[in-house]
C-alpha positions as CSV (number, residue, x, y, z in Angstrom):
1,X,0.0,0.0,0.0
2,X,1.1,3.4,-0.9
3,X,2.9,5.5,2.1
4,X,0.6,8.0,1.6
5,X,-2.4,5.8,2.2
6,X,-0.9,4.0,4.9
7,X,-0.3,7.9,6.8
8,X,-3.8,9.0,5.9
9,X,-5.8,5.7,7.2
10,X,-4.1,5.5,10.6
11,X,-4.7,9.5,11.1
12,X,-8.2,9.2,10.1
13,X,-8.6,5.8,12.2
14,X,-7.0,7.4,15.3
15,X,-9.5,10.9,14.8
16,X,-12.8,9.0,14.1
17,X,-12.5,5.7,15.5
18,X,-14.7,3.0,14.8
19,X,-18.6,4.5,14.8
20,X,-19.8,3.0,12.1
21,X,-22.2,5.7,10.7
22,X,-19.1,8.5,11.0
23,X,-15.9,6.7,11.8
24,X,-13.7,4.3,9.8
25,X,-16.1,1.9,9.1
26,X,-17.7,4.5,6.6
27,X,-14.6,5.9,5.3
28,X,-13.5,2.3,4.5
29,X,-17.3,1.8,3.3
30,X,-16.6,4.8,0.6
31,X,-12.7,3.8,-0.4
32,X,-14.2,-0.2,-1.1
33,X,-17.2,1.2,-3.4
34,X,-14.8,4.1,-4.9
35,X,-11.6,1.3,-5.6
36,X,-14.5,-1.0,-6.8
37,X,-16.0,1.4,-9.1
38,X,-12.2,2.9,-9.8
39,X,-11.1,-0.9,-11.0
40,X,-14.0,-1.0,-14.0
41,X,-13.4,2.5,-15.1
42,X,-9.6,2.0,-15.2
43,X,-9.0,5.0,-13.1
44,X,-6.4,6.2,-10.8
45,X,-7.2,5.2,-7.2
46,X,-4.6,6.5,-5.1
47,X,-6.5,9.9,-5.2
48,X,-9.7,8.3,-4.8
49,X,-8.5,6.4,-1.6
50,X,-6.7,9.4,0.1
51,X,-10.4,11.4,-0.4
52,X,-12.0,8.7,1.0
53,X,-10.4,8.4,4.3
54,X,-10.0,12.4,4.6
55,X,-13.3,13.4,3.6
56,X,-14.8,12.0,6.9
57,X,-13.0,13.5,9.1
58,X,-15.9,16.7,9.3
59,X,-18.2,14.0,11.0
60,X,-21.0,15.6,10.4
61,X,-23.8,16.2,7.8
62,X,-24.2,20.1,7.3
63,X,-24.1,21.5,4.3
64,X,-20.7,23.0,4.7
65,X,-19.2,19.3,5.7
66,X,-17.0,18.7,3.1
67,X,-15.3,22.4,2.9
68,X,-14.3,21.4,6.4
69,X,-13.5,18.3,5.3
70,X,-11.4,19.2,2.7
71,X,-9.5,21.7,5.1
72,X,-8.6,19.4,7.4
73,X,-7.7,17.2,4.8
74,X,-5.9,20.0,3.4
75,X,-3.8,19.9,6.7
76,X,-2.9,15.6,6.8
77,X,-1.8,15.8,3.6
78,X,0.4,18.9,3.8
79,X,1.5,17.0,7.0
80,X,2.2,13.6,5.6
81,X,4.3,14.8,2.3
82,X,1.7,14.7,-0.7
83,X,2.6,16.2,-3.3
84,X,0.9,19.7,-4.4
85,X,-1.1,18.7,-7.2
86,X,-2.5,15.5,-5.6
87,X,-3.0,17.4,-2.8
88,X,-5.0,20.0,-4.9
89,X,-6.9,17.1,-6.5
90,X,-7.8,15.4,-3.4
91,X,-9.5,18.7,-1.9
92,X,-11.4,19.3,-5.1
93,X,-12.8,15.8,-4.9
94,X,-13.8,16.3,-1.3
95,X,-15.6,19.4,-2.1
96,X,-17.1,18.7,-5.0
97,X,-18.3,15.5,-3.4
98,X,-21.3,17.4,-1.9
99,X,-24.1,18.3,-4.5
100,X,-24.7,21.4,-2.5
101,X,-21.5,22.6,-3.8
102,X,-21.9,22.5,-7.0
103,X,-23.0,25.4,-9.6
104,X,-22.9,26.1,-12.9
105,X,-19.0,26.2,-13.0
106,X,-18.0,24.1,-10.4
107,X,-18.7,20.3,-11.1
108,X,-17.3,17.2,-10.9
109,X,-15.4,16.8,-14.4
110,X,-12.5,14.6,-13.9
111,X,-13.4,10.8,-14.0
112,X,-11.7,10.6,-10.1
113,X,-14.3,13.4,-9.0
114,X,-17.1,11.9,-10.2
115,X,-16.4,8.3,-9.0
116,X,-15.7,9.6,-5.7
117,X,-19.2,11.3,-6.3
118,X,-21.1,7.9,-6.9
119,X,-19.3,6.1,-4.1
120,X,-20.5,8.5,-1.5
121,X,-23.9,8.4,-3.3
122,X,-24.2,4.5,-3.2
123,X,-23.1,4.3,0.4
124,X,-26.1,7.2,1.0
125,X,-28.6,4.5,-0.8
126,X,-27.2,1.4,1.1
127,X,-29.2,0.0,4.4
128,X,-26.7,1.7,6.6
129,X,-26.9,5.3,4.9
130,X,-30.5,5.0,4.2
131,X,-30.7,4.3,8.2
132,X,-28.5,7.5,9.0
133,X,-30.7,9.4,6.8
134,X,-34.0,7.9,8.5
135,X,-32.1,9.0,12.4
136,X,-31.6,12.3,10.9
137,X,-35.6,12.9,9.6
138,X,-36.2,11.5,13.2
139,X,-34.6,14.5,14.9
140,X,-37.0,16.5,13.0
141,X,-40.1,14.9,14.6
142,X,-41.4,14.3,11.3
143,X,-45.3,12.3,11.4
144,X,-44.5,8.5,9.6
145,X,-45.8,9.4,6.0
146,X,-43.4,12.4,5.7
147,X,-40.5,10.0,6.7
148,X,-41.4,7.8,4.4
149,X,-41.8,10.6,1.1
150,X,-38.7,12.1,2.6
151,X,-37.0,8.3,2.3
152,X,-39.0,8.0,-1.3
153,X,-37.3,11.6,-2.3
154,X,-33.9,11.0,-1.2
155,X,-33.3,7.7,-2.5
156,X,-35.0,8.7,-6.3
157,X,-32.9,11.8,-5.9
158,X,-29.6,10.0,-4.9
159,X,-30.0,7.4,-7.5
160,X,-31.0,9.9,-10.4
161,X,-27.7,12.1,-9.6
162,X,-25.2,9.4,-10.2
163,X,-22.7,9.7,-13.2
164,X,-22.3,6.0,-14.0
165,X,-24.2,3.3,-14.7
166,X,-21.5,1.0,-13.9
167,X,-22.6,2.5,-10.2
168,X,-26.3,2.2,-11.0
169,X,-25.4,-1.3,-11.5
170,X,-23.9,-2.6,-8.4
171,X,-26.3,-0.8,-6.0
172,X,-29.2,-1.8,-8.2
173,X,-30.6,-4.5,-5.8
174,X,-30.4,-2.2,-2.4
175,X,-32.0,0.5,-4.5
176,X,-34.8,-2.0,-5.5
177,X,-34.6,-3.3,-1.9
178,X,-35.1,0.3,-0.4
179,X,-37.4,1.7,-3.3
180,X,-40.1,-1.7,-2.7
181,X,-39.9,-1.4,1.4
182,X,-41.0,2.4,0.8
183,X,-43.8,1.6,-1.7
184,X,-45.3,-0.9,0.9
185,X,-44.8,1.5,3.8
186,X,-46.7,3.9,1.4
187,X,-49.4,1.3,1.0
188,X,-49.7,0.2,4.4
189,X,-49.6,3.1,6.0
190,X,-46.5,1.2,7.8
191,X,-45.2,3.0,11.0
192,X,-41.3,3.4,11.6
């Protein structure tokens, strides 16, 4: 494994430890799904990795996350010898992995920023981020049918934002799972 890695994962372990909605279980959750989807694009995945273990280290879900992310990221990497222009690719991935940060000029464009993209997305759709989302709606003492529209929304949303269908392809059956567990709720008036 690269040095670089090696230095970023036992920072990142060591500041989030193992809570698996915010910690290293997630960060490793994102680097698997972005290496996986990295290995049948044929792109570079040291860049992808590094993101991956940095971008958590916010450890939280406001909309200004990943800037912090990325500055603190921006710090580890200065601190553990990357080179400028990975380091300057790695923050842009971070940042631009958060839709909310996007506008008209600033999108994910290289293939590394948009696979890091759909591996943060696909973790979002999987039992465990559909879960987190579900805690979060909970805070806001929402009545069972908006959770479950808010559930319905996010996961159509999520799913619809991706850039590849390679992506759309290996989360297909927990899309399928989530999207027909949220059509019976909606049915049965199910309670959560």
């Amino acid at each position: 494994m690269d040095k670089l890695i090696i230095k970023a994962r036992a920072i990142t372990l060591k500041e989030l430890g193992d809570d698996t909605f915010y910690g290293m279980p997630y960060a490793e959750r994102i680097k698997e799904k972005a290496i996986f989807i990295s290995d049948k694009l044929g792109a570079q995945k040291t860049a992808v990795t590094l993101a991956a273990y940095l971008h958590a280290l916010s450890k939280n879900e406001r909309p200004t996350s990943s800037i912090e992310s990325s500055d603190k990221a921006s710090i580890v990497l200065k601190k553990i010898g990357c080179p400028e222009s990975l380091r300057i690719q790695i923050i842009k991935i971070i940042i631009l992995s958060d839709s909310k940060n996007w506008d008209t000029s600033k999108r994910p464009k290289s293939i590394e920023e948009k696979i890091f993209y759909d591996a943060k997305v696909s973790e979002d759709i999987s039992s465990i981020g559909i879960l987190k989302h579900l805690m979060q709606l909970k805070e806001q003492n929402l009545k069972n049918s908006g959770l479950i529209d808010s559930i319905d929304d996010f996961i159509k949303e999520k799913y619809g934002s991706l850039f590849f269908e390679k992506t759309k392809n290996m989360i297909e059956y927990d899309y399928r799972l989530v999207s027909e567990f949220v059509n019976n709720a909606k049915k049965q008036g199910d309670v959560l």
